[in-house]
Every structure is written in C-alpha cells, then in structure tokens.
C-alpha positions in Angstrom: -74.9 -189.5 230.9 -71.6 -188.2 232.1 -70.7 -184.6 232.9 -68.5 -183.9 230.0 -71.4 -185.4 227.5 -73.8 -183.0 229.8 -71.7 -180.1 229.8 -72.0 -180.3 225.9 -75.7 -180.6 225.9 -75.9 -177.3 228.2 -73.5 -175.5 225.7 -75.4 -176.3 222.4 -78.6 -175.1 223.9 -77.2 -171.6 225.0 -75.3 -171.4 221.7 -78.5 -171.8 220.2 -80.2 -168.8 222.0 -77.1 -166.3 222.5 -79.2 -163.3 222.3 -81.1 -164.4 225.6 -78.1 -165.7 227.0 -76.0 -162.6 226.6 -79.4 -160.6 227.9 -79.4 -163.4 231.0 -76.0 -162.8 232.0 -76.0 -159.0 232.0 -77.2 -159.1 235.7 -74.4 -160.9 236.9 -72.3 -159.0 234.7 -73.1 -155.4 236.2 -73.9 -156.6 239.7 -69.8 -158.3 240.0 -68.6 -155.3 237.8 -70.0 -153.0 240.2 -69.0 -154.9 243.5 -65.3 -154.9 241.9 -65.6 -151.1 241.2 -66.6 -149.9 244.5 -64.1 -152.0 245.9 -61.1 -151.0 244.2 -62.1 -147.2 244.3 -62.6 -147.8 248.1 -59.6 -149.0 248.5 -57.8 -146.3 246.2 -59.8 -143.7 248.0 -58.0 -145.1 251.6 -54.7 -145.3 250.1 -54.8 -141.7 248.8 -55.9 -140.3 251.9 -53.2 -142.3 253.9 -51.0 -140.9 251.2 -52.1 -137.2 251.8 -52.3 -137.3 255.6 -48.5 -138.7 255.3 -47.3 -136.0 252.5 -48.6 -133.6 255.5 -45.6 -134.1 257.6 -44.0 -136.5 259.7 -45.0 -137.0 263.6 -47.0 -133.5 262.8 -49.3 -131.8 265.4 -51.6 -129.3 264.8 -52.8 -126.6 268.1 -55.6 -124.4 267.3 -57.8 -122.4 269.6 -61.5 -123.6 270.2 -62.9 -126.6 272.2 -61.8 -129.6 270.6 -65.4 -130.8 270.2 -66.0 -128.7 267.8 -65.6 -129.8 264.1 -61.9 -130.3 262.3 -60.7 -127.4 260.8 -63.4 -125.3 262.4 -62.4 -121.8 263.6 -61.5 -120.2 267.0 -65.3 -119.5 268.2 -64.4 -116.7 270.3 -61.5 -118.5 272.2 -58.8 -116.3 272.2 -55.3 -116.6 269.5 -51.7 -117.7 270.9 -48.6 -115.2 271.8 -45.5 -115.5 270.9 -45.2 -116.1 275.1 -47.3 -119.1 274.4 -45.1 -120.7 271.8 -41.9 -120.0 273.7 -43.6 -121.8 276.7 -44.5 -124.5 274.4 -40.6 -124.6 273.6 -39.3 -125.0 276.7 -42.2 -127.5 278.4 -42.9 -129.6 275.4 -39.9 -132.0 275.9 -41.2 -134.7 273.1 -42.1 -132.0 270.2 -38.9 -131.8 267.8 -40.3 -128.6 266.0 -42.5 -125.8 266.6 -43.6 -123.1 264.2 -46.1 -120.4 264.2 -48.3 -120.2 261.2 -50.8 -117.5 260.0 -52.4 -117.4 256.7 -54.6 -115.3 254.1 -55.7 -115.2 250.9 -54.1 -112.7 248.9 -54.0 -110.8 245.5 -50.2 -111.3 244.8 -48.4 -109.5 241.5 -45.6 -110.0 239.5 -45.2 -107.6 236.6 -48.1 -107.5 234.2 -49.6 -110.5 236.1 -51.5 -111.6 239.0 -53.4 -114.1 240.9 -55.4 -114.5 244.0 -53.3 -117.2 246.1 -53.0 -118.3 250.0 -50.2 -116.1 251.0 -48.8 -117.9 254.8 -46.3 -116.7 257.0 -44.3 -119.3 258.7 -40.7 -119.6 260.4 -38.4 -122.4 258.7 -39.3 -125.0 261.0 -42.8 -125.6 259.3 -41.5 -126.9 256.3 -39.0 -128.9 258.1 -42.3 -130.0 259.4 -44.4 -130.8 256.5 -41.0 -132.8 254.7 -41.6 -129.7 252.0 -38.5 -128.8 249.9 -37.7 -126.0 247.2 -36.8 -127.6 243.6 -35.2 -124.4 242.7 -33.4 -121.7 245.5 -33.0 -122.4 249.0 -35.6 -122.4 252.0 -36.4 -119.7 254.1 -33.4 -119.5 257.0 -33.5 -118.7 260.6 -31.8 -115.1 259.9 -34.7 -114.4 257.3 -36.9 -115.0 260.4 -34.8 -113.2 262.7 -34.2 -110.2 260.5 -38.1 -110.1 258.9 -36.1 -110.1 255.6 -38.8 -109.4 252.7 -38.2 -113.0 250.4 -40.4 -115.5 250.0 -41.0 -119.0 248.6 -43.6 -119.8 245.8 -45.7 -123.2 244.8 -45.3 -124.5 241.5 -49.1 -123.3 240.4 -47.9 -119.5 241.5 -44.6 -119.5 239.1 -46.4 -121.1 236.2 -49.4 -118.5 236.7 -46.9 -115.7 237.2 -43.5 -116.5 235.7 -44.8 -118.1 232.5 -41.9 -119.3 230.8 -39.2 -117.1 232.6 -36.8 -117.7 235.9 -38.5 -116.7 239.1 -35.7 -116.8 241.0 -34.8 -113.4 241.8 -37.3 -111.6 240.9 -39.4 -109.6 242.7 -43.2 -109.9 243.8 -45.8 -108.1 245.2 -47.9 -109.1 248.3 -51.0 -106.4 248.5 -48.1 -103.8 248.9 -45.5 -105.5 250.2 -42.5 -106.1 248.0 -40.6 -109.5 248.6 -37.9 -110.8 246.6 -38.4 -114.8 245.3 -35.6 -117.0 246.8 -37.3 -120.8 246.3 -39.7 -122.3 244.3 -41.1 -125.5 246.2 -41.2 -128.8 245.1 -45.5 -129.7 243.7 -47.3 -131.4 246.6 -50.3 -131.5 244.2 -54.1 -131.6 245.5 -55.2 -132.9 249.0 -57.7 -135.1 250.4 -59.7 -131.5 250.5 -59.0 -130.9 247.0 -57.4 -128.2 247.8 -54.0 -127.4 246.0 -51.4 -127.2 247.7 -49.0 -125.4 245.1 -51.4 -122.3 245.1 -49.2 -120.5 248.3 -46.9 -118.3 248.7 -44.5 -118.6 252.2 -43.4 -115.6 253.6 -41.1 -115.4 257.0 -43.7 -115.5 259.8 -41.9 -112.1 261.3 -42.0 -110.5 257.8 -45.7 -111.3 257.2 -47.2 -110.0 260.7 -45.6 -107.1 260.6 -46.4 -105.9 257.0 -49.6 -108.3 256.0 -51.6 -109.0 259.3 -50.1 -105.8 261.7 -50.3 -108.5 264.6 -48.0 -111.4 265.6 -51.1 -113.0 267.6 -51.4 -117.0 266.1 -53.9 -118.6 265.3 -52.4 -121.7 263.9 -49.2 -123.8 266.0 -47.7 -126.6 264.3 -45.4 -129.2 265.5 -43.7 -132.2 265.4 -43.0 -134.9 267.8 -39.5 -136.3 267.9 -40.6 -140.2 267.2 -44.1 -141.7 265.8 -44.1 -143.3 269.5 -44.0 -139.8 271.3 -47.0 -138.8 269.2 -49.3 -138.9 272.2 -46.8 -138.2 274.5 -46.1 -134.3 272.8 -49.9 -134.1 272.5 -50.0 -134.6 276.3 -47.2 -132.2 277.0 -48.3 -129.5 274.7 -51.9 -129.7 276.4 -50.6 -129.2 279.7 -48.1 -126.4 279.1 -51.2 -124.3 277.7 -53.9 -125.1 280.0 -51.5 -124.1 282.6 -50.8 -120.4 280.3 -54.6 -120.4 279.0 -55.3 -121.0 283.1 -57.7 -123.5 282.4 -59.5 -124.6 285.6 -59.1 -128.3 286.8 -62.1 -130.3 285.4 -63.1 -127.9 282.6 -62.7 -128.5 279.1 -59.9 -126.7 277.0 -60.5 -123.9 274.9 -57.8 -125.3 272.4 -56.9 -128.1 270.5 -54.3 -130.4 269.8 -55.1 -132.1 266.8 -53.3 -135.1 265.1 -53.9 -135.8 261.4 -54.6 -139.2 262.2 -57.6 -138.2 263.5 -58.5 -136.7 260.1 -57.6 -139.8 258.5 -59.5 -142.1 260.7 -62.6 -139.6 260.4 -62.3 -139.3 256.2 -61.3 -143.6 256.3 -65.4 -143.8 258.1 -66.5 -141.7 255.4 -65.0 -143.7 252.9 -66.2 -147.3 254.4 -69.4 -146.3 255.0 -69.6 -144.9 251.3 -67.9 -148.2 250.1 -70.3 -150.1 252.5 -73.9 -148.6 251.1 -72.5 -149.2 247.3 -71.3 -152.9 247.6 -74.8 -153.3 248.9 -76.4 -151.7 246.0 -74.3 -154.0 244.0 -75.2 -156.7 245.9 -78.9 -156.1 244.7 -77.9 -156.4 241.1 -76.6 -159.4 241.9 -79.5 -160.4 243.7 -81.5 -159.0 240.3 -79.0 -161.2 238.1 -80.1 -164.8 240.0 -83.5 -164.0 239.4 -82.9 -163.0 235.6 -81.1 -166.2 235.1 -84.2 -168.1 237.2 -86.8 -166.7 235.2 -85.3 -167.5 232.5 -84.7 -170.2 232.8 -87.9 -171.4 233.8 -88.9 -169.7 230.5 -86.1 -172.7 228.7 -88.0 -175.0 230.5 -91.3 -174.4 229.5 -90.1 -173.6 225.9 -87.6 -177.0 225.7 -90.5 -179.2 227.3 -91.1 -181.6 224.2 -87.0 -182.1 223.8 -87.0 -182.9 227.3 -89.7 -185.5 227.3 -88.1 -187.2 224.5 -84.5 -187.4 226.1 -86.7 -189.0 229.2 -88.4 -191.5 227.0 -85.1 -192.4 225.1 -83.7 -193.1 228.6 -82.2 -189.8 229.9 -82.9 -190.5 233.9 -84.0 -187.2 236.0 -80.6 -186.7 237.5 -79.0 -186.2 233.8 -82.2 -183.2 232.9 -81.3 -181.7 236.4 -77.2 -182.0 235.7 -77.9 -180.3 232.1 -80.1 -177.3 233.2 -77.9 -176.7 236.8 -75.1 -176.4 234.4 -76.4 -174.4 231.9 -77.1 -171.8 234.9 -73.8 -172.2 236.3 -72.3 -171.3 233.3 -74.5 -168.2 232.6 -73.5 -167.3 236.1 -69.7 -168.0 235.8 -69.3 -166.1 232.0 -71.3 -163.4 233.8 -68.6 -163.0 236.6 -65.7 -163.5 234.1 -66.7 -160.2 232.0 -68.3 -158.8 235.2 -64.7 -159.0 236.4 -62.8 -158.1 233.7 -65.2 -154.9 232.7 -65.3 -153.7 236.6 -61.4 -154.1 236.9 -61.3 -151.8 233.8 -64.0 -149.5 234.7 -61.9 -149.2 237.8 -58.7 -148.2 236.3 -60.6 -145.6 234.4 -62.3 -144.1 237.3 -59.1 -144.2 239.3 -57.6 -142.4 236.6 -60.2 -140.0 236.2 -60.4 -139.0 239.9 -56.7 -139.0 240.4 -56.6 -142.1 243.1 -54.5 -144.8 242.9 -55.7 -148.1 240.7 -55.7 -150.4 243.8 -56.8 -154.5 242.8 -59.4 -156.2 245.0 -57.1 -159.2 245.5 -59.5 -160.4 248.0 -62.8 -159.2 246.6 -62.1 -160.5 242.6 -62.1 -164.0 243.7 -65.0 -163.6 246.1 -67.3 -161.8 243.7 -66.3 -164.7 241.1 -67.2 -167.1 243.7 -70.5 -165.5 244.0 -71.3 -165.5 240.9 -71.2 -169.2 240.7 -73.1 -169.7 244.0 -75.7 -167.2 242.4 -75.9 -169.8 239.1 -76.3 -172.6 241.5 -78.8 -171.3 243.4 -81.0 -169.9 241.1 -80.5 -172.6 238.8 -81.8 -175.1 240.7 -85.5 -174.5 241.4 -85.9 -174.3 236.9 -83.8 -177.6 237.2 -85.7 -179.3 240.0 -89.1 -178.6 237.4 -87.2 -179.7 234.2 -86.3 -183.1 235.9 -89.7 -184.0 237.0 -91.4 -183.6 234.3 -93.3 -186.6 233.8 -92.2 -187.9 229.8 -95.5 -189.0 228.6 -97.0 -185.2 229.1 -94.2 -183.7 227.8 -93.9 -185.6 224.6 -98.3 -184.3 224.0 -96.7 -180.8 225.3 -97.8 -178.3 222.1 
C-alpha cells in the first residue's frame, strides 16, 4: 500500500469522527498557541523596554546619593544631598560627560484658571532635556538666561495642557505652582508611558533656580543627571564622575560610596531578567500543554484502535501487511498533531497581536519560535502516535475479525 493510498485511508477515518478529532487536536492547539504567545509578548516586552530606556536619553547617567547596593531608584538613606559645589566640581573633573544638570522634583497641585491637577512639578536647567533628547511641539525650551535669571516660565507635558487648557492655547498663559505664578513658554512633545507605567507627560519643568528658590527653599540636589560625550565613554564618565565625588564626599580609600552612578542600562539588563525569567516559567507551562496534547492524541488513539479492531483485522486478512496498519495510524496522528500546530499557530499569532495591542507593546513575530513550535507539533504526533500504531499493527487478524 503506498503512502498517498495510506494518507487517504488516515483522512477518511478522521473525517469520519471530526468531533473527537477536533476535541484530539485542541491540546496541541493551546499548548503551540500558548508557546507562540509568550514568545512574541516576550519579545515585545524586551523591545519596549529597550525602546523606553533609549527614549530616556542618549549616553545618560544618573548620580544619586545612597550606597549603590541598595535597590534602583531607592532613596538617599541618610547619605547626605549634592551642592551646587559638587556639580561644579563634577564640571570641571568629569572630562568625558557632555552635559550636567541638576534635577529636583515634587508632586504638586498646579492651577490654571478654573482648573487643576495634581502633577510632578521638576525643576531642571536646560541641559536635562538636551539630555533626555526631549523637545517642545509648541514654544521654545527653557534657555540658559531663564536659569540664570530664575525667570518664573515653565514647560508643560501634553497630559497637563489637555487636563488644564482644554481646547484653548497654552502658550502664554499663566499657571499656578502652589503659589507660585509662572508664565507657560513650551508645551513638550508626548513621551507617553514608561517601562514603570508611569507617564511621562504628567510634569511640569520649571528652571532649576526658579524652583528652589520659590518651591523647595533649598538648592541642595538630590538627583544629577548627565551625559557622556560618546556611547564608548559611557564607562569612562561613570569612572570620572565617581572619583571627582569620592574625592568631595571624602570617601576613605577602601570603603564603599555613599552615592551612585547609575546607567539605564543597568535598569534594562535588570527589567530584560525579569522579563526572561517570566518568558522562561510560561513557555514551560506551555510546554506542559503540549506535553498534555501527546497524551490526548495517544489515548486516543488507542481508543481508535480498540474501537477500529474488526476493520483492521479484515484489511490484514485481505492482505494489508503490518507496516501499511502502522503507516495508516502514525499518520493519522501526525496529522492531528500537524492541524493542531497550524491553528495553534495561527490563533497564538493572533492572540498575540491582540495582547500586544492591549498592553501597548509592540506586535514582535517569533520568526524563530513559529517554525520550532510547528516542528514540535509534528514530533509530538510522531511520538505519541507510535505506541497506538505499534498495537494496531500487531494485531493478530484472526482475533480481530471474532473482535465484538
């Protein structure tokens, strides 16, 4: 019996059951669908954050008080907050950083007319958004004589002017920072939400002079940012920047800083481990649905076998030979397996456009993984099919044809 006359046989008899057939395959279906899913979102998930960390600024640097063993983004712990002597020194010793701005920031009840809103109000010199690639869609930027002058403007995120200028210009018009009055000169371009969820349009930038001397009432930091001149003086400006303040923080030899220079990719390779471990434990749940799927498709069909026992004696006694009963019933599990990881691929693709949607992450393919989980599928069919087949083709033909 040839294959093609034996891939016919194995298609009639799933036609003719294509309930259990469809009930067989959904194993496989939801174990590659799933494997496909996690993937893709994994992926998605890394490109976003890559995405993010770059959107944060180019070459950026961030200096904060506290050892740097403790947790990112955790606060000060008692270490004490940098002068404006310490980001001069920084200036002049730091020969690899490009840019250097001070940065202090608090949530704030800000007003404009009738309206208002509770928003991160941050006082920064023009440098920072030089530093974070930021730019205004409307106005101009904070300037170097706003800084020098404490000039009372500031710059708002698109989420402020559509919660506080509804409709109208912003430009121009005046707003209210707890008591201070500050005149709107930019609105920034949207950055959107971070890795953090947090959104980034929800501020409000102030010139750092103008908002430590009428906000805060100090000009002690607790927040440096900078920027090295090249992605290959990275390490280089973190080096130099260490040094220049262990020697003003006077930092014996051989203890450990109480500051930190920390480096966004750091927070990307720490949210990446997240992320593949996450990815990691999933796939593996999937991989137990698929593991679930062979044995559906085993079981049944041993079941077939059991059930088909009469047909099968009669195709032995009319000269069917043991290899053509084991052909028929390893291909009628392969192709349960294989139509499985056809829709299993084409429903986790789609479930992983919707997700991606959904979660706002980019809709990233498998290109690796789709073939591999197809692949899979067909090793599961193969596999599992064989120990139902081995039984089918050993049957001897005069006990099946008394079979009842």
């Amino acid at each position: 019996m040839n294959l093609r006359a034996t891939i016919s046989v194995a298609f009639s008899a799933l036609f003719r059951n294509r309930l259990r057939s469809i009930l067989t395959m959904l194993g496989v279906i939801i174990g590659v669908a799933a494997v496909l899913t996690m993937e893709s979102l994994g992926q998605g998930a890394t490109a976003y954050i890559g995405d993010t960390i770059s959107g944060m600024g180019s070459n950026m640097l961030m200096v904060v008080p506290g050892a740097p063993s403790q947790r990112m983004g955790g606060g000060a712990a008692g270490a004490p907050l940098f002068t404006a002597g310490d980001l001069e020194a920084l200036r002049r010793g730091a020969r690899d950083v490009d840019l250097l701005s001070p940065v202090s920031q608090r949530p704030q009840r800000v007003v404009a007319g009738g309206l208002n809103r509770n928003t991160n109000v941050t006082g920064a010199s023009p440098e920072y958004l030089q530093i974070r690639q930021w730019d205004v869609g409307q106005g101009r930027l904070l300037t170097a004589d706003d800084e020098r002058i404490g000039a009372q403007v500031c710059l708002i995120g698109q989420t402020v002017r559509e919660a506080l200028f509804p409709g109208a210009e912003p430009l121009g018009q005046e707003l209210r920072v707890r008591d201070v009055a500050c005149r709107v000169v930019g609105v920034l371009e949207s950055k959107g939400g971070s890795s953090f969820g947090v959104d980034q349009d929800d501020v409000v930038f102030m010139p750092f002079t103008t908002f430590t001397r009428r906000i805060t009432g100090s000009d002690r930091l607790g927040l440096i940012v900078a920027s090295a001149k090249s992605p290959a003086l990275i390490d280089d400006a973190k080096e130099q920047l260490t040094q220049v303040l262990r020697a003003r923080r006077r930092v014996p030899v051989g203890e450990d800083d109480d500051f930190a220079v920390r480096d966004p990719r750091e927070i990307q390779a720490v949210l990446n481990q997240v992320t593949s471990v996450l990815t990691t434990f999933l796939l593996g749940v999937a991989g137990i649905s698929l593991l679930v799927g062979g044995i559906g498709i085993m079981n049944i069909m041993l079941v077939s076998v059991t059930e088909r026992t009469r047909e099968i004696g009669v195709r032995l006694a009319v000269g069917a030979r043991g290899g053509d009963i084991l052909s028929q019933f390893l291909v009628e599990a392969v192709v349960l397996s294989s139509l499985g990881g056809l829709i299993g691929v084409a429903l986790g693709l789609g479930a992983a456009r919707a997700l991606a949607a959904t979660l706002n992450v980019p809709f990233v393919i498998p290109v690796a993984a789709v073939p591999l989980s197809f692949a899979v599928s067909v090793v599961v069919g193969v596999v599992f099919g064989v120990v139902p087949a081995r039984k089918a083709s050993r049957l001897n033909p005069l006990a099946a044809l008394r079979f009842e």
